[in-house]
N, C-alpha and C positions, 0 to 999 in steps of 0.2 A: 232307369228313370232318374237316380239321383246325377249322373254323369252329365243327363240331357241336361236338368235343372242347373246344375254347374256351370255347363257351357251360356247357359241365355244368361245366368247371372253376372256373366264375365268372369269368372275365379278360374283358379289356375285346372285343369283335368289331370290326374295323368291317365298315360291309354291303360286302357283295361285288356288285362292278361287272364284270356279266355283259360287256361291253364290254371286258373287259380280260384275257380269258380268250384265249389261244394255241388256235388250231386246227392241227393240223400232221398232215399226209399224209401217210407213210414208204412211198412208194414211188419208183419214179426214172424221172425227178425228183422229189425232194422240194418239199414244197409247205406251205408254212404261213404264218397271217393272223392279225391279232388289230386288232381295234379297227374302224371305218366303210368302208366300201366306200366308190368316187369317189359310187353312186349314194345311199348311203345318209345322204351326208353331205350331201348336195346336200337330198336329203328332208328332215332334221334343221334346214335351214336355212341353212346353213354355205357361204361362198362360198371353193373351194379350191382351192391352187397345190399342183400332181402333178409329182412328180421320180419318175423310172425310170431304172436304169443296169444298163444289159444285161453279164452276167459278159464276154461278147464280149472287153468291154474293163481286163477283168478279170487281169494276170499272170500273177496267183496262179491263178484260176482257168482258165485254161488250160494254165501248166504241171502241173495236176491232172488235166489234160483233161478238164477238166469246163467246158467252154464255155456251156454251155445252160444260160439262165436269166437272170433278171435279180428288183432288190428295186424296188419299187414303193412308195413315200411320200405318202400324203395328210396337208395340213393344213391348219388356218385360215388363211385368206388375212390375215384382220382380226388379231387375234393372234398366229401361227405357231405354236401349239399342234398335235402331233403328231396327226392324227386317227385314223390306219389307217395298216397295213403290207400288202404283200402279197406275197411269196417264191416263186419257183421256184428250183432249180437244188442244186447238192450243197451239204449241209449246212447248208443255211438251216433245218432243225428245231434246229440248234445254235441257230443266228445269230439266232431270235426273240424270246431272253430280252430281248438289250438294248432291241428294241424296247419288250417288256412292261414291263420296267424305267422306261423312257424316258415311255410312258403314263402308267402310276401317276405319275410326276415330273412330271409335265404341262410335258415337255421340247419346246422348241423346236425349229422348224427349224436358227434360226441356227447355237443350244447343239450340235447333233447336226453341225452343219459344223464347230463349233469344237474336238469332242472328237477328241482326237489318236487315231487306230487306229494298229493296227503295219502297215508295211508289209514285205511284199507280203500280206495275206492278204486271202480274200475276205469279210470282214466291212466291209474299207474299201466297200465295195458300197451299205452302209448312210449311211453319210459323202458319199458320190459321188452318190446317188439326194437327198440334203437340197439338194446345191449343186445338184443338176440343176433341182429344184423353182422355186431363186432365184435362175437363172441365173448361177451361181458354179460349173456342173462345168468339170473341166480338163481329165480324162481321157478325153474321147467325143473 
């Protein structure tokens, strides 16, 4: 809708990159993706290091009791360009923006280990699944 609005208004668009669009479940667990599967990246060409980090080991997310779940991280091996996300677990329909954010930015692995999260919360999940990817997690 807003793209439409854009275009009648005359302002500039740019095209929308169906890729970068959030999917997100609202049920429980919640559950939400945006950007390549491990398979679809693999299709695309793309040779990929996958960081996962299970809430398990998650503080915050246990003293939430919300244990279950974990964020999943795909990226360029060659680059470290962020490929795909993929969320289970409570509140990850929050936690997808920065992903989507992160895509549009064509944010790196390293960048996503270097940005400071608050602790304890379970967004560091996202931080902890980059380091897992380049073998730099601390927390498993």
């Amino acid at each position: 809708g807003i793209i439409c609005i854009e275009k009648i208004k005359g302002l500039h668009v740019e095209p929308l990159n169906y890729n970068n669009i959030p999917a997100c479940t609202y049920t429980t667990p919640e559950i939400a993706s945006v950007g390549y599967t491990e398979k679809k990246a693999k299709e695309a060409g793309y040779e990929i290091k996958v960081g996962k980090f299970p809430f398990t080991a998650s503080g915050k997310a246990k003293a939430a009791g919300a244990p279950d779940g974990f964020v999943k991280l795909i990226f360029d091996a060659k680059y470290g360009e962020l490929l795909g996300a993929h969320m289970i677990g409570h509140n990850v329909t929050e936690m997808i923006a920065e992903i989507v954010a992160a895509r549009k930015l064509e944010t790196t692995g390293h960048e996503l280990i270097k940005t400071v999260h608050p602790h304890p919360t379970i967004s560091e999940a996202i931080m902890e699944a980059a380091a897992a990817a380049y073998g730099e997690v601390i927390h498993l």
